[in-house]
N, C-alpha and C positions, 0 to 999 in steps of 0.2 A: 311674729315671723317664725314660719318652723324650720325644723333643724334644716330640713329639702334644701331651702331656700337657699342658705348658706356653702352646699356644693360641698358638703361635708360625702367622704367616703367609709366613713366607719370611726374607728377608732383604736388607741394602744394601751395597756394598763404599766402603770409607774407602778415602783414599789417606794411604802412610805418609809424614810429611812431616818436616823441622824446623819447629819455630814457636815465636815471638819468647815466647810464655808459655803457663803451663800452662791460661789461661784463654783466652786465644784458640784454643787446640786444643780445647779441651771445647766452647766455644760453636760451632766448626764443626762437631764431629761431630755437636750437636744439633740444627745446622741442618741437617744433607745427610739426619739420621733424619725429622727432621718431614716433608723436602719429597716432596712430591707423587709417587706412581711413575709416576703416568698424571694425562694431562691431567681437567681437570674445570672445573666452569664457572668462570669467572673467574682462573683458575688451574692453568698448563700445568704438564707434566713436568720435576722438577727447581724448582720455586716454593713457595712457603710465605707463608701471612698471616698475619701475627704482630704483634707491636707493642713498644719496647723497656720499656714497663710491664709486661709479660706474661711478657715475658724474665725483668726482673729483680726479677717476683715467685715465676717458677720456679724460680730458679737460687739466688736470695738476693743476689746481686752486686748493685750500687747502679744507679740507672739511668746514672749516669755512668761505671761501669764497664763496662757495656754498649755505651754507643756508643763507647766509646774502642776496645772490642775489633771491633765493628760495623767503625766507621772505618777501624782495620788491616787487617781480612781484605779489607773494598774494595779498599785500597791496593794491594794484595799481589794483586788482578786475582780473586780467590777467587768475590768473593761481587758481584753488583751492587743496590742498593735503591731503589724507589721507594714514594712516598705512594698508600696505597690509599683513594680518596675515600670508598669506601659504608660505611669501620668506622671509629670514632671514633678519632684518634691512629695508624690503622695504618699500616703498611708491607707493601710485596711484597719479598719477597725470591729473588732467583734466585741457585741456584747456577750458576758460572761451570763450562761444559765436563762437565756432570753427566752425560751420555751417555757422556761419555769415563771418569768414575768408576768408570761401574756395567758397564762392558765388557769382561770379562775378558780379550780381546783386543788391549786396550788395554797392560794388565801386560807383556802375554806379551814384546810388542813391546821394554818397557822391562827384559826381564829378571829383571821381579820376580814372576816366578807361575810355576811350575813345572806340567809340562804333566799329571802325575799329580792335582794339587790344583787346575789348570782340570777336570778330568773330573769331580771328584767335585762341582765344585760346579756346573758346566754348565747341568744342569736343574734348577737349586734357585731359579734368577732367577723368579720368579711375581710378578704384582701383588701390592702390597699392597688388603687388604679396604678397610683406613683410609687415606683419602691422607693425614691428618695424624697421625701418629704421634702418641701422649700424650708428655709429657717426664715423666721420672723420676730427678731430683738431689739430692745430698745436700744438707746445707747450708756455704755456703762462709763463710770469717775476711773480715770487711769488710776492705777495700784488699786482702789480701794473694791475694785471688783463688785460696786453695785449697778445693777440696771435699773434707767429712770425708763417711764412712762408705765402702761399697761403693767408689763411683765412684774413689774416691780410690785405692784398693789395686789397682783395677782397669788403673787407665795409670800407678801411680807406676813401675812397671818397664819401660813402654817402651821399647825403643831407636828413637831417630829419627833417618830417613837424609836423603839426601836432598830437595829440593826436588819435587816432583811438578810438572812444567810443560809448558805445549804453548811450540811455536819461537812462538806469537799474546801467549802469556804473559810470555815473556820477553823481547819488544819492548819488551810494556806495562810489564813494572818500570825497564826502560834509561831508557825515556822519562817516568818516574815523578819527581818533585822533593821528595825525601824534608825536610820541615820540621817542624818543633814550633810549631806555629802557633795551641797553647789548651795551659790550665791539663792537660786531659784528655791532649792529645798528651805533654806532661809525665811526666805521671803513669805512662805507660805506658812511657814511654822510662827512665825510673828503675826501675822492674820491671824491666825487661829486663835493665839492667846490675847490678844486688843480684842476680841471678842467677849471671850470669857472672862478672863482675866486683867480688865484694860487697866495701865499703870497711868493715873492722871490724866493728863492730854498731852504727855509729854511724843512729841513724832515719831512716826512708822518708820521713818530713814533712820533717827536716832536706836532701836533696837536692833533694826536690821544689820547697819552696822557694827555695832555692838556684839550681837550674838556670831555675825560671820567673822569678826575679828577673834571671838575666842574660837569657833572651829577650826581659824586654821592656826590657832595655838598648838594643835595637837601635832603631832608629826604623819599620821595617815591624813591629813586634813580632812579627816570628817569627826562626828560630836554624834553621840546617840541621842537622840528623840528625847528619850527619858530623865537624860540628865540636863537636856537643855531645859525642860521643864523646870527639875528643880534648881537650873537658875532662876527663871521666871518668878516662879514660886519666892527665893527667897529676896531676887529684890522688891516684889510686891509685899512682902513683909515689912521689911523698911518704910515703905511707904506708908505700909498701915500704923508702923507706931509710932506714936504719938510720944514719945519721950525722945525721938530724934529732934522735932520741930516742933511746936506748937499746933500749926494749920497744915492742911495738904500742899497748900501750895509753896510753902515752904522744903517739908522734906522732900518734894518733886525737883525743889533749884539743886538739892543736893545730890539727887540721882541723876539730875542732868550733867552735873558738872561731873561728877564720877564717872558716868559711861564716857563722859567726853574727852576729860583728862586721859583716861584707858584708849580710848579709841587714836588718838592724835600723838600721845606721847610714850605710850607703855603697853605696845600692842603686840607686845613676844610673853607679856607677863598674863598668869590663868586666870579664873574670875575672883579668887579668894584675894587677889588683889583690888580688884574695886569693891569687894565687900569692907575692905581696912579704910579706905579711903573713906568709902559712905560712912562709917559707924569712926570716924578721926574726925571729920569736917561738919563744922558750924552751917545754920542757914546763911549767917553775914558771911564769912569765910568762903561758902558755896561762891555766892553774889559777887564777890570781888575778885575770887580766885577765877571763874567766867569768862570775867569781863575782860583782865589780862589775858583768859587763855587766846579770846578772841583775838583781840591785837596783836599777842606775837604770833598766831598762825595764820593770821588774813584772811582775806573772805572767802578762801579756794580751799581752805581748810575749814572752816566754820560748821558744826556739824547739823546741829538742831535748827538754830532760826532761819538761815538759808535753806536747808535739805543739799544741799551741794556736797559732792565726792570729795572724802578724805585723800582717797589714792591708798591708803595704806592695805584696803583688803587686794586690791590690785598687786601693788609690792609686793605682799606675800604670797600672792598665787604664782608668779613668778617664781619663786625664791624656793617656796614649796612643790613648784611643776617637776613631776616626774609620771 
């Protein structure tokens, strides 16, 4: 079957990137296919009107996992959004530098297009018929932001190089003030490091709460990036020594019990406090200390086996709201 066949109108060039999750690369590439080839009314070259209800009834992701990935690709100088007033809820969307995307001269420059495979695609750049491309997604696992079917098989073999940036871009991340400043920024900041960094199999909920409880320790209730890290960092140390517990699965009951103790009972106190706890408490200690925690907070309080809401990051947003 040839390309004809397929009702294909051309085509768009991605840039190959790293990126913080797999859901944030999917939602870019679905943004640079939607946008625009050529201007049109209301809506230049490189733009897209869209809405993040629209998104995240295409994609299946929550709408809170959408703007959290929205939010990042901003950040990261990618993408910029404004409110589009004539559609109910929407947004403009423009891709950042999308000339420089779609310009194979652009590669060549940076060494990544070989001059055999600029010729052959050369004259294959034609408008598109549609300026807005249809989307076509599988469905993705709530929170964990993967897509099953095609899509999935499609970029699970990637390799991803470097960053793709203009010297405009990389001002703009210098001068960027990387912070966890919402429940969302959280949430995607713990993604990030269960990737790299995965602590046991201990649950996504159990960190998230965790780390949003020490941000709103602070009195600005936000936590820089940086330093959330080197929590990360140092309780995956813990984990890795082996003079805590014997097995992983051991010093994992003890980190559970620590962020949980912290999270339920001692959620005004900093992390150097569940550091004392982790490096005071035994594996058996862990186990039994647990199993009380459970019973005297009940199943509404329960943080890791259930995944159910402590209430306490709640509490404090209140308490913190100004």
């Amino acid at each position: 079957m040839g390309i004809s066949e397929y009702g294909t109108t051309g085509f768009f060039v991605l840039p190959r990137s790293s990126w913080r999750s797999k859901r944030d690369k999917l939602l870019f590439f679905d943004l640079v296919e939607q946008a625009n080839y050529k201007d049109t009314a209301g809506c230049k070259r490189g733009q897209l009107i869209t809405s993040t209800l629209q998104l995240s009834k295409d994609t299946g992701w929550t709408d809170k996992q959408i703007r959290g990935s929205l939010d990042h690709l901003k950040l990261q100088g990618l993408i910029s959004i404004e409110s589009f007033k004539d559609r109910k809820r929407g947004i403009r969307i423009t891709i950042m530098h999308y000339d420089q995307f779609q310009n194979l001269d652009f590669y060549t420059k940076k060494g990544e297009l070989k001059d055999e495979l600029k010729g052959e695609c050369e004259g294959e750049l034609a408008p598109l018929e549609k300026p807005l491309a249809p989307m076509v997604h599988g469905t993705s696992k709530e929170d964990e932001g993967e897509l099953k079917g095609e899509y999935k098989g499609e970029f699970e073999g990637d390799s991803l190089t470097t960053v793709l940036t203009t010297d405009k871009q990389q001002k703009e991340l210098k001068d960027l003030c990387e912070q966890l400043a919402s429940l969302e920024h959280v949430e995607s900041f713990v993604d990030s490091q269960m990737l790299v960094n995965p602590i046991s199999t201990l649950p996504r909920k159990l960190f998230t709460e965790y780390f949003n409880t020490i941000r709103l320790t602070r009195a600005t209730g936000r936590i820089a990036t940086s330093k959330a890290r080197k929590i990360w960092d140092k309780i995956l140390s813990y984990w890795q020594n082996k003079k805590l517990a014997d097995n992983p699965d051991g010093r994992a009951a003890i980190i559970l019990y620590a962020l949980s103790v912290h999270i339920m009972q001692h959620d005004d106190k900093p992390e150097e406090y569940t550091y004392g706890i982790i490096r005071r408490t035994t594996e058996y200690e862990a186990r039994q200390k647990m199993l009380k925690l459970r019973n005297q907070g009940g199943a509404s309080r329960e943080v890791a086996p259930t995944g159910t809401d402590s209430g306490r990051a709640e509490y404090h947003q209140k308490r913190r709201s100004f």
